[in-house]
DSSP file (Angstrom, degrees, kcal/mol; ACC not computed):
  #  RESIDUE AA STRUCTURE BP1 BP2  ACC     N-H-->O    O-->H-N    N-H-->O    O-->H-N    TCO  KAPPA ALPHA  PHI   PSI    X-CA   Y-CA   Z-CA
    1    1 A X              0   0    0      0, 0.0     2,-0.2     0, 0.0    18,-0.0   0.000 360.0 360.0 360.0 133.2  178.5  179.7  -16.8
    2    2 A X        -     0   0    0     18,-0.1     2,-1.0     1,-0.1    17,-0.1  -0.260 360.0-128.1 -54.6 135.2  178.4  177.4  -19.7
    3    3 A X  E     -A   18   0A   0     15,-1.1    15,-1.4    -2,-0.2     2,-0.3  -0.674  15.8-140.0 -66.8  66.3  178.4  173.6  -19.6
    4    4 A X  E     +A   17   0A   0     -2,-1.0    13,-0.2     1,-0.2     3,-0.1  -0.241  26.4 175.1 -63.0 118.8  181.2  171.9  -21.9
    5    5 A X  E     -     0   0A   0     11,-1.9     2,-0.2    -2,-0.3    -1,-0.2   0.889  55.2 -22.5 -79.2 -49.6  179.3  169.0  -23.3
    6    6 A X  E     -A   16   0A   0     10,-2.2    10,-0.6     2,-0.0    -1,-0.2  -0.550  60.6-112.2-179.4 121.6  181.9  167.4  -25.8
    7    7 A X        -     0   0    0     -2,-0.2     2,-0.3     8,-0.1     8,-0.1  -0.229  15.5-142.9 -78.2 156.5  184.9  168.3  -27.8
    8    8 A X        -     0   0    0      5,-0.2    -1,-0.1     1,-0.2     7,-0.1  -0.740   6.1-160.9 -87.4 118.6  185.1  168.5  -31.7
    9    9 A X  S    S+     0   0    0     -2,-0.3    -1,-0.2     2,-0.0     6,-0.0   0.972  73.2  86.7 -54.0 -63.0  188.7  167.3  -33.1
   10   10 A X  S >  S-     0   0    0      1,-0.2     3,-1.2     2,-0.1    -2,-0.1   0.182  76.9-146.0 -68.3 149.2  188.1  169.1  -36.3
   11   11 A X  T 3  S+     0   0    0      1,-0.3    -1,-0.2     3,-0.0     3,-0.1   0.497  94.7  66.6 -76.7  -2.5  189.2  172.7  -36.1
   12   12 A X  T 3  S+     0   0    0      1,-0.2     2,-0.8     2,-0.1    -1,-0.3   0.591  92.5  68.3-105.5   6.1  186.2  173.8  -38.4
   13   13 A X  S <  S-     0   0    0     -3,-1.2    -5,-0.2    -5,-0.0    -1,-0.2  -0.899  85.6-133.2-112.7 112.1  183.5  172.9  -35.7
   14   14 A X        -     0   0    0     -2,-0.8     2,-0.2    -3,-0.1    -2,-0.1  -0.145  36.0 -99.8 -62.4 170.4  183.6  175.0  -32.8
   15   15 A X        -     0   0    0      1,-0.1     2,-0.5    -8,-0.1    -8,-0.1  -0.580  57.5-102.8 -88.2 155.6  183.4  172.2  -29.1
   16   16 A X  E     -A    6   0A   0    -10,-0.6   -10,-2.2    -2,-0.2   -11,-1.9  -0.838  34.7-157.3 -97.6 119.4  179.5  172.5  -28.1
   17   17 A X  E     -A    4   0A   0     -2,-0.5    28,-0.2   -13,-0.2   -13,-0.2  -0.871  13.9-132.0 -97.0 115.5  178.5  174.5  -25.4
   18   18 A X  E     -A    3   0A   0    -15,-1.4   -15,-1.1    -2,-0.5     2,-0.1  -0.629  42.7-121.4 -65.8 116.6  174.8  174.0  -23.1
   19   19 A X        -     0   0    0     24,-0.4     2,-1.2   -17,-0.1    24,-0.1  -0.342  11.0-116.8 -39.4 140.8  173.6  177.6  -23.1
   20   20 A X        -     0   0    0      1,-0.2     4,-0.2    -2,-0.1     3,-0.1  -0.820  36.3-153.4 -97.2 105.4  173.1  178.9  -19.9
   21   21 A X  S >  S+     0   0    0     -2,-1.2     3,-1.0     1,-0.2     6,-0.2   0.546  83.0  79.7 -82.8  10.3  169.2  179.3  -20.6
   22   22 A X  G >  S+     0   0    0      1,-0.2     3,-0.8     2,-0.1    -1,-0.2   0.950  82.1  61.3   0.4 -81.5  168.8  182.0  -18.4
   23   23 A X  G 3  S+     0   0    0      1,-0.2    -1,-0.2    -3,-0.1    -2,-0.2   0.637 103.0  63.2 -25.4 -29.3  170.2  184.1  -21.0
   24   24 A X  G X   +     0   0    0     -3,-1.0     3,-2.3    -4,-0.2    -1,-0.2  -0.488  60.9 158.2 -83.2  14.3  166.9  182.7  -22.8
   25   25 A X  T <  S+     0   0    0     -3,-0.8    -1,-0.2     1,-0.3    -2,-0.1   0.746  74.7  47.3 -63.6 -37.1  163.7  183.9  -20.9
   26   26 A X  T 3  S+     0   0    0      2,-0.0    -1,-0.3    34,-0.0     2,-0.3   0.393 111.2  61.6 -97.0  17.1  161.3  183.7  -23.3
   27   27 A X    <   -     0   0    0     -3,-2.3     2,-0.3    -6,-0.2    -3,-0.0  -0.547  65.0-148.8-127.1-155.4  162.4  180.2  -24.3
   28   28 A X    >>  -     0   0    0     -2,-0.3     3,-1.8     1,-0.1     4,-1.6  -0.878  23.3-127.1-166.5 122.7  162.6  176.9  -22.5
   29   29 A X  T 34 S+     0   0    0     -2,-0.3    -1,-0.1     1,-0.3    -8,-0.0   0.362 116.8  64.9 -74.2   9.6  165.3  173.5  -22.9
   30   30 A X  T 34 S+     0   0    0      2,-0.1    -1,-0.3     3,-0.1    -3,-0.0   0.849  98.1  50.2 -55.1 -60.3  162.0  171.7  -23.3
   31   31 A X  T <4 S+     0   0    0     -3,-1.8    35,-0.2     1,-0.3    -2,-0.2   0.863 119.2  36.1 -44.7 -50.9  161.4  173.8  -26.7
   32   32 A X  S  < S+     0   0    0     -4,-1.6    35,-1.3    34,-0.1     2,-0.3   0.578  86.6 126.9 -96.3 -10.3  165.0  172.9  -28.2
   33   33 A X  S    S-     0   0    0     33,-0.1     8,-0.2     1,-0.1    33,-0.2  -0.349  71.2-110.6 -56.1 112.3  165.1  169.1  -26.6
   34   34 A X    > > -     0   0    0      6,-3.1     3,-0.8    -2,-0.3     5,-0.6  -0.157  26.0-147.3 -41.5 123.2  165.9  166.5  -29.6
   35   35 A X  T 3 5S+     0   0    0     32,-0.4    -1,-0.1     1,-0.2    33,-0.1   0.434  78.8  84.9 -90.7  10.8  162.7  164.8  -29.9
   36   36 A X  T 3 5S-     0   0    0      1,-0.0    -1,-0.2     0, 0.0    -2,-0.1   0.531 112.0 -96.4 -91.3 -12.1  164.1  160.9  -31.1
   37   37 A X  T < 5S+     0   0    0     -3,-0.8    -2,-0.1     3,-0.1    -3,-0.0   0.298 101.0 108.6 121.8 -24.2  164.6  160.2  -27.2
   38   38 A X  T   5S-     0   0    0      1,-0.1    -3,-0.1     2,-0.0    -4,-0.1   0.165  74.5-135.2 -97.3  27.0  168.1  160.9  -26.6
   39   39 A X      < +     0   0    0     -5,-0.6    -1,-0.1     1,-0.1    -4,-0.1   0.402  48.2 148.4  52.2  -1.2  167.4  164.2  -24.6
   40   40 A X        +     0   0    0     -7,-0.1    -6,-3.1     1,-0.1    -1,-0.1  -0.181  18.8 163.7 -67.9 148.5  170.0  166.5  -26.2
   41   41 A X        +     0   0    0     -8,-0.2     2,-2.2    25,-0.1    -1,-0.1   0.188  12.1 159.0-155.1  48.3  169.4  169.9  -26.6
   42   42 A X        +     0   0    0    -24,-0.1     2,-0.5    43,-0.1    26,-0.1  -0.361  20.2 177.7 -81.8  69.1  172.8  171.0  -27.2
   43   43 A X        -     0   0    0     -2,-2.2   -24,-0.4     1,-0.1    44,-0.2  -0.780  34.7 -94.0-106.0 133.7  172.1  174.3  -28.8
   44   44 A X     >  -     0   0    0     -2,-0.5     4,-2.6    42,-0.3     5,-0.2   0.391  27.0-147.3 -40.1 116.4  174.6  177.2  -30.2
   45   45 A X  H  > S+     0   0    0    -28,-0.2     4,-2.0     2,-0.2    -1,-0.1   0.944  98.7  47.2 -28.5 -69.2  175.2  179.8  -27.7
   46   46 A X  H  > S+     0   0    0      1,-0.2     4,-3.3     2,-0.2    -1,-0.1   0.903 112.6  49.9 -88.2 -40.3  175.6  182.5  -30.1
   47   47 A X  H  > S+     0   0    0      2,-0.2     4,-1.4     1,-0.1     3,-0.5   0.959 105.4  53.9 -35.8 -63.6  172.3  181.4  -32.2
   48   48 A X  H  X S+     0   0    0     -4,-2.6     4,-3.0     1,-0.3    -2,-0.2   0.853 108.0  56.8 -44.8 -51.4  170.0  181.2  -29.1
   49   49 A X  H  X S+     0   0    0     -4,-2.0     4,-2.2     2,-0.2    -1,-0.3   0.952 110.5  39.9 -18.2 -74.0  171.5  185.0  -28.7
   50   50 A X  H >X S+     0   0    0     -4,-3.3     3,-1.7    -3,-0.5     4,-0.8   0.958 116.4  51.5 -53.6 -64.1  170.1  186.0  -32.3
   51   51 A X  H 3X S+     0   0    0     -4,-1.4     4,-1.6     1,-0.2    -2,-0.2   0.607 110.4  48.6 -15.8 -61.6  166.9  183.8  -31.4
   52   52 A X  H 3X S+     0   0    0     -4,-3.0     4,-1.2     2,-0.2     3,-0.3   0.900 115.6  48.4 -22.4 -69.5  166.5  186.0  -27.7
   53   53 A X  H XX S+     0   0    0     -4,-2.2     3,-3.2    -3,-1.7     4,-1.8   0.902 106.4  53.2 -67.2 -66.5  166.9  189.0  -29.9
   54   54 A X  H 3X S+     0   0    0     -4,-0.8     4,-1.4     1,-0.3    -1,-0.3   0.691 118.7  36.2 -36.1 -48.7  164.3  188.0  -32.7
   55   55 A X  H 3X S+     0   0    0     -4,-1.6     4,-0.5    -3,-0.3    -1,-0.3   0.537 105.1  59.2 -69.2 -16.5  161.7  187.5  -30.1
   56   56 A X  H << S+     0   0    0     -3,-3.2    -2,-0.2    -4,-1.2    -1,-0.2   0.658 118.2  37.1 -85.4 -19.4  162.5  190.0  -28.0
   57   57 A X  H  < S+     0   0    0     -4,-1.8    -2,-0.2     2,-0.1    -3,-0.1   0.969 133.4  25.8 -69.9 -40.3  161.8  192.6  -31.8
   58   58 A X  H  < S-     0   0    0     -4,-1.4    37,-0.2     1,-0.4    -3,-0.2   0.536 106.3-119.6-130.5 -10.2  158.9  190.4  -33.0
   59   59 A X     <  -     0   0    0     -4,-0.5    -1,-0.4    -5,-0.2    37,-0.1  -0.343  57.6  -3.3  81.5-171.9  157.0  188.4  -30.2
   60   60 A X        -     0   0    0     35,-0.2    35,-0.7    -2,-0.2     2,-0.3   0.104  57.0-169.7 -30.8 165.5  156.2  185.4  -29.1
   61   61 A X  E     -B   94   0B   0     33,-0.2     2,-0.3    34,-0.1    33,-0.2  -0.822  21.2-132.9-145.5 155.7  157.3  182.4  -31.4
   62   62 A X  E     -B   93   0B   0     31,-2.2    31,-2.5    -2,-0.3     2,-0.6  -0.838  22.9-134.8 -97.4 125.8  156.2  178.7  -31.1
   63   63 A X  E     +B   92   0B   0     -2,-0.3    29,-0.2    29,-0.2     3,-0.1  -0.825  28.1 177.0-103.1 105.2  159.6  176.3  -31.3
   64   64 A X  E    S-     0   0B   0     27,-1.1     2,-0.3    -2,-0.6    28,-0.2   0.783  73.2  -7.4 -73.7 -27.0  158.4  173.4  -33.8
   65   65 A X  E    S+B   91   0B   0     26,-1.7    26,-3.0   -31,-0.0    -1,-0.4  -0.934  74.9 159.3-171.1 136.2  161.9  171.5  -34.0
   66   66 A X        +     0   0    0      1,-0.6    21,-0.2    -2,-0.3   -33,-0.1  -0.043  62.0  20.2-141.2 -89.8  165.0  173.0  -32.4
   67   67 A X  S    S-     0   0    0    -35,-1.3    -1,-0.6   -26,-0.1     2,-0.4  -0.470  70.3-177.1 -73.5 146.9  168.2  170.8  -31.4
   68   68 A X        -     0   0    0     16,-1.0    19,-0.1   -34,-0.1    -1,-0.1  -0.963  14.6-145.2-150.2 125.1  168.2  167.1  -33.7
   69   69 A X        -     0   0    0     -2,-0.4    16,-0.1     1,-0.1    17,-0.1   0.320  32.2 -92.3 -61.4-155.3  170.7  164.8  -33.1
   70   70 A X  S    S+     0   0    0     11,-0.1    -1,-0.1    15,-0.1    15,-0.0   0.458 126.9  54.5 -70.5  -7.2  172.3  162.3  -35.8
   71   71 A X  S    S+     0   0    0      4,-0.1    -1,-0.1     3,-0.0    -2,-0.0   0.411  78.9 110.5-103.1  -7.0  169.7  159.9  -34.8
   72   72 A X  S >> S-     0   0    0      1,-0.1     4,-1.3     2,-0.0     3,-0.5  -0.288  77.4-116.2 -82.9 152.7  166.8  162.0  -35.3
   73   73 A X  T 34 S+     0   0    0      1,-0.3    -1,-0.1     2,-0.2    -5,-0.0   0.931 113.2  50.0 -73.1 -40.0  164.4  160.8  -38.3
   74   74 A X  T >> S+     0   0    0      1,-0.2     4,-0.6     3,-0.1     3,-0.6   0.771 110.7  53.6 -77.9 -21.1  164.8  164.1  -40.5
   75   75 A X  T <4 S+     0   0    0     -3,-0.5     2,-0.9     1,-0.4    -1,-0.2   0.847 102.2  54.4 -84.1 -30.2  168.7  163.8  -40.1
   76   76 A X  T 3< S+     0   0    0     -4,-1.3    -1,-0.4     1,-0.2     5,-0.1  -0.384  96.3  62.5 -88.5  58.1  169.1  160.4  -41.3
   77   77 A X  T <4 S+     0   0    0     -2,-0.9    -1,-0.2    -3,-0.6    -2,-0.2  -0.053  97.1  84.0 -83.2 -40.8  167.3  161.1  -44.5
   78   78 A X  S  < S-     0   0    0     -4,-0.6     3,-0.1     1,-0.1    -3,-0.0   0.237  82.8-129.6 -32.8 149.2  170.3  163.6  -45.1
   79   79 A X  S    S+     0   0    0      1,-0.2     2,-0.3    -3,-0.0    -1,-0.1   0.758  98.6   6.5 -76.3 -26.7  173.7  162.7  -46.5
   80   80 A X  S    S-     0   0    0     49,-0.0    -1,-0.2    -5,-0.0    -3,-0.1  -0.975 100.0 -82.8-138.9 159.6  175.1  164.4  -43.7
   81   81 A X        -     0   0    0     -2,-0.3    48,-0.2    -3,-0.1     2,-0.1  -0.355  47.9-155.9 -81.2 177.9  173.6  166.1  -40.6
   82   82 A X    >   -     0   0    0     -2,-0.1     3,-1.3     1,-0.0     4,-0.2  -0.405  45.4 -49.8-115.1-172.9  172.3  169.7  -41.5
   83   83 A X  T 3 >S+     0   0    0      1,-0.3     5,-1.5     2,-0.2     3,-0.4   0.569 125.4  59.0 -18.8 -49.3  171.8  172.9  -38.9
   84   84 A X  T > 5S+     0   0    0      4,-0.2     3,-1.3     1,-0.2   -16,-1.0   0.893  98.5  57.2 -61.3 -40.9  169.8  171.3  -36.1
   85   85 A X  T < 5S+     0   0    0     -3,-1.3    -1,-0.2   -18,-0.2    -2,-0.2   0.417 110.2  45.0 -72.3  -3.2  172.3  168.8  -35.4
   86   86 A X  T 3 5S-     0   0    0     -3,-0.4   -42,-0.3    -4,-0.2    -1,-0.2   0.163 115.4-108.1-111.2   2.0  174.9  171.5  -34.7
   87   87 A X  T < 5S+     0   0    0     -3,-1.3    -3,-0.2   -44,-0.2     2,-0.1   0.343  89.7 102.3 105.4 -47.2  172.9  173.5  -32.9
   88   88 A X      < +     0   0    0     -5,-1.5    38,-0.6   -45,-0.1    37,-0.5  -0.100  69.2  64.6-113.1  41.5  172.3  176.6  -35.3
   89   89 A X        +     0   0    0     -5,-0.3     2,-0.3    -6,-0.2    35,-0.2  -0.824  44.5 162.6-158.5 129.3  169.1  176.0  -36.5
   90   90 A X  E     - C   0 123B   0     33,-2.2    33,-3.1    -2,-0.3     2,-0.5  -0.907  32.1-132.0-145.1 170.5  165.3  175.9  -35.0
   91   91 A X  E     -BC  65 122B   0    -26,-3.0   -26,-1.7    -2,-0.3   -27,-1.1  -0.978  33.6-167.3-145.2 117.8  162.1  176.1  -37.1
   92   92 A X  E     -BC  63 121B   0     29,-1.5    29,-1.2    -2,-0.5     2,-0.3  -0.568  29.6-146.6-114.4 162.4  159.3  178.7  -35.7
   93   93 A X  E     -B   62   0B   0    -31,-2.5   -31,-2.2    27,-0.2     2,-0.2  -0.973  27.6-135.2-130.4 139.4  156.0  179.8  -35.9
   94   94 A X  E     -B   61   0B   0     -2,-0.3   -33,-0.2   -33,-0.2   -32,-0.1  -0.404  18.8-166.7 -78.0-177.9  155.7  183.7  -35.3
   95   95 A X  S    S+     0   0    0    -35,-0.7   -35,-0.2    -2,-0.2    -1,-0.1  -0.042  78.7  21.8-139.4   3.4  152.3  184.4  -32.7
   96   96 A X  S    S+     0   0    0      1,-0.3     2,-0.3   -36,-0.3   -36,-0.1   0.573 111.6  51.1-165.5   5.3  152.1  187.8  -33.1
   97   97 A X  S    S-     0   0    0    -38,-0.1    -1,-0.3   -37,-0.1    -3,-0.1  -0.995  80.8 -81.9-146.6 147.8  153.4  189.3  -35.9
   98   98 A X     >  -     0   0    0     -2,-0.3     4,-5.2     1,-0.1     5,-0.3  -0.116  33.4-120.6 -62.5 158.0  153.3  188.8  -39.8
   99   99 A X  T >4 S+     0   0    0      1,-0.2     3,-0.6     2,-0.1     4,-0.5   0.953 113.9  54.2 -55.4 -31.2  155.3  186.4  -41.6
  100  100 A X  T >> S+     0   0    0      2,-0.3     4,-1.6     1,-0.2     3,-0.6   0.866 112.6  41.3 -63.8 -37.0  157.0  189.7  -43.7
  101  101 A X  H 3> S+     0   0    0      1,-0.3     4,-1.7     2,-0.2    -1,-0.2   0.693 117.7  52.1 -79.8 -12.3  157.9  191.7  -40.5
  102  102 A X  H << S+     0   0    0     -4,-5.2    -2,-0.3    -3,-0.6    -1,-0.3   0.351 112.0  42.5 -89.2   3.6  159.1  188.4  -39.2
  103  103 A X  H <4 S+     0   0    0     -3,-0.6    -2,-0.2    -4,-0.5    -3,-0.2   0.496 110.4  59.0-105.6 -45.3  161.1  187.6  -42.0
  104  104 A X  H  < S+     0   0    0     -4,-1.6    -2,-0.2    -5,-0.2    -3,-0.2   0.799 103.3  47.7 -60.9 -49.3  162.4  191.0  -42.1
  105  105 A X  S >X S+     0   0    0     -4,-1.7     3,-1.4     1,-0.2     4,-1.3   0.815 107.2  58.5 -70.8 -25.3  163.9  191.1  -38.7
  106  106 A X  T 34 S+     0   0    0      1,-0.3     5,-0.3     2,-0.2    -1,-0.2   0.596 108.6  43.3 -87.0  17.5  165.6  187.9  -39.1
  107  107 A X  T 34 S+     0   0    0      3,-0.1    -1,-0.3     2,-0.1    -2,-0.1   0.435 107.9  57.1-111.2  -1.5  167.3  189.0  -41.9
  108  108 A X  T <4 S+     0   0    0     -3,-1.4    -2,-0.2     1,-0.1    -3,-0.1   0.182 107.3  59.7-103.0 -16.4  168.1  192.4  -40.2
  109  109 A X  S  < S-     0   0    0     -4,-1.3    -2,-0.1    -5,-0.1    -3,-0.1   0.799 112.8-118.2-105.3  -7.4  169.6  190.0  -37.6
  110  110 A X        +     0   0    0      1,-0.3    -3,-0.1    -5,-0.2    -4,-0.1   0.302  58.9 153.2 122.5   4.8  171.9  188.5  -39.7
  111  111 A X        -     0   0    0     -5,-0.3    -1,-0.3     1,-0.2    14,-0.2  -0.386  32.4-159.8 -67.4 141.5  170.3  184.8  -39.3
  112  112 A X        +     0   0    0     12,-0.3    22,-4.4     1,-0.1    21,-0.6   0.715  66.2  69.4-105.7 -11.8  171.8  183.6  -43.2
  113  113 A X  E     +De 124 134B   0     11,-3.3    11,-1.8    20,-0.2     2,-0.3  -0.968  56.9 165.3-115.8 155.5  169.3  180.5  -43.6
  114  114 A X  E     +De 123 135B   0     20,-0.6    22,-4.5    -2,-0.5     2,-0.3  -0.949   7.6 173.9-149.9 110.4  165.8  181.1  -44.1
  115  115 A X  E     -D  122   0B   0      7,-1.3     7,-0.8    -2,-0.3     2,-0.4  -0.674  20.5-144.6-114.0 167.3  163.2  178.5  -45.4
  116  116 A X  E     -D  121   0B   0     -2,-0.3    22,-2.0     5,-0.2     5,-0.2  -0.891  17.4-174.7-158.8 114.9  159.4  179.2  -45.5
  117  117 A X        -     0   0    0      3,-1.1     5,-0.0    -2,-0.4     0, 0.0  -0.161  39.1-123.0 -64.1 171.2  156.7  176.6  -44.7
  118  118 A X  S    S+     0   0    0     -2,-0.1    -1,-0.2    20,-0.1     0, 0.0   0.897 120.5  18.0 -87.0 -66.2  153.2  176.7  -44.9
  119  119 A X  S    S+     0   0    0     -3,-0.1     2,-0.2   -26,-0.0    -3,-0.0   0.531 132.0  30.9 -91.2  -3.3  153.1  175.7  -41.1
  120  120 A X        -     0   0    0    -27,-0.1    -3,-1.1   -56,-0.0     2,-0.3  -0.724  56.8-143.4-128.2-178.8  157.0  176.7  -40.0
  121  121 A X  E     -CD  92 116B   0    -29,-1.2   -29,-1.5    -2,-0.2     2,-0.8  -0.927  24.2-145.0-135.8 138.2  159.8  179.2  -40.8
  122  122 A X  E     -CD  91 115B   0     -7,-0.8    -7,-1.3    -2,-0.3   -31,-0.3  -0.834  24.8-179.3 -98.1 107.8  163.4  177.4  -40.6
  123  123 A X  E     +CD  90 114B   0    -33,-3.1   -33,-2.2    -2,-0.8    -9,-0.2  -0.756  11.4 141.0-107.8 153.7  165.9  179.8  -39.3
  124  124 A X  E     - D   0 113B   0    -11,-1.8   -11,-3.3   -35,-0.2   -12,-0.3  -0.730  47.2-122.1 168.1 169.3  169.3  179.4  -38.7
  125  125 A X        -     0   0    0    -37,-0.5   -36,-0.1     1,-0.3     2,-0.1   0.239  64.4 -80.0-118.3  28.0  172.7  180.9  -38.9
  126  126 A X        -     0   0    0    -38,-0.6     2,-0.3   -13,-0.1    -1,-0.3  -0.330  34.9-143.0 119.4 171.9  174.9  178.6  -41.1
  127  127 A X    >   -     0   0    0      3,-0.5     3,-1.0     1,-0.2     5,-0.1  -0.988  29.4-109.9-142.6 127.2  176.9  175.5  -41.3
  128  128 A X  T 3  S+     0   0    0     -2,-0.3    -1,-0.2     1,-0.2   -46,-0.0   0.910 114.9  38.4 -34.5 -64.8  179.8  173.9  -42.8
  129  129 A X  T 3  S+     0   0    0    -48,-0.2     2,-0.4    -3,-0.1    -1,-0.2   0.382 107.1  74.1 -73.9   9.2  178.1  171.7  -45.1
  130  130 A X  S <  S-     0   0    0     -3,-1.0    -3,-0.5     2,-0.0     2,-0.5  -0.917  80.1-120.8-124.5 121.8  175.5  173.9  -46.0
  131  131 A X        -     0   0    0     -2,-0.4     2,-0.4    -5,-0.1    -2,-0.1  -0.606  39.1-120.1-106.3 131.4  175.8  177.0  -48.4
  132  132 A X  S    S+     0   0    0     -2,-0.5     2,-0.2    -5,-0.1   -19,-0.1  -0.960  70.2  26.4-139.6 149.9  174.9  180.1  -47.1
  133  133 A X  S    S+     0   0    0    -21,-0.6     2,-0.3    -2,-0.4   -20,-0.2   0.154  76.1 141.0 -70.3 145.6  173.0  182.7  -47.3
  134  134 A X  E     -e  113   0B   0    -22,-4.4   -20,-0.6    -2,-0.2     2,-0.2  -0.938  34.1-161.9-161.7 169.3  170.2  181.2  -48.9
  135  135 A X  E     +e  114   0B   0     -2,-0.3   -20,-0.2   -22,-0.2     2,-0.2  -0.910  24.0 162.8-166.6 126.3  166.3  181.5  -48.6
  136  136 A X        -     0   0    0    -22,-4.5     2,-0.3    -2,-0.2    -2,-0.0  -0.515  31.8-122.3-130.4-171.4  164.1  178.9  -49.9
  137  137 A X              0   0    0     -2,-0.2   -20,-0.2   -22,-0.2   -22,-0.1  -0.982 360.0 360.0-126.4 141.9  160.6  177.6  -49.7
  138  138 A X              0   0    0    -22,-2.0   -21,-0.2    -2,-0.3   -20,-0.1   0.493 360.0 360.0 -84.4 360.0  159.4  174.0  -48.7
């Protein structure tokens, strides 16, 4: 059973729920822990889902940045916080497959942003402030 961590007044942000990482085997609340100190790793149920799925299609992936708070250095350069801080966003390295058949299932899963790094890929499945679909390069 899920964990309510803390409700959202506004009606366009669903309340944040801890994943029951079980559901999760190939991942770890280590992976997805906000790395600034403050331990959160308060990441979207229904992402972690796609995430599951994507790895379970494509193989392993290595989690480079998954949950980031408001506090976190890359969200305070933002005007606002972006996908990570919400949950719905993690930035992978596949381990076993090319980046085009890895690119291809997450877009066959429905994930609607997609950035492409030399050393990461940023998935994640949308935001209020954020307009989506899109697919960019860093």
């Amino acid at each position: 059973m899920a964990t309510l961590l803390h409700g959202i007044s506004s009606p366009s942000v669903k309340e944040i729920v801890a994943p029951d990482w079980s559901l999760y085997p190939n991942f770890t609340v280590k992976e997805f822990t906000c790395r600034c100190g403050c331990n959160r790793s308060d990441m979207d149920t229904e992402f972690m889902h796609k995430l599951q799925q994507l790895r379970l299609a494509v193989g392993p992936l290595k989690i480079t940045s998954g949950f980031r708070c408001a506090s976190h250095p890359e969200e305070r350069k933002k005007k606002a916080p972006g996908a990570h801080s919400a949950g719905l966003a993690a930035d992978v390295v596949p381990l076993s497959c090319g980046r085009y058949e890895f690119l291809k299932t997450a877009l066959d899963l429905d994930f609607v942003g997609i950035g492409v790094a030399k050393s990461f890929i940023h998935l994640d499945t949308g935001h209020p402030t954020a307009g989506r679909p899109a697919l960019w390069s860093y």
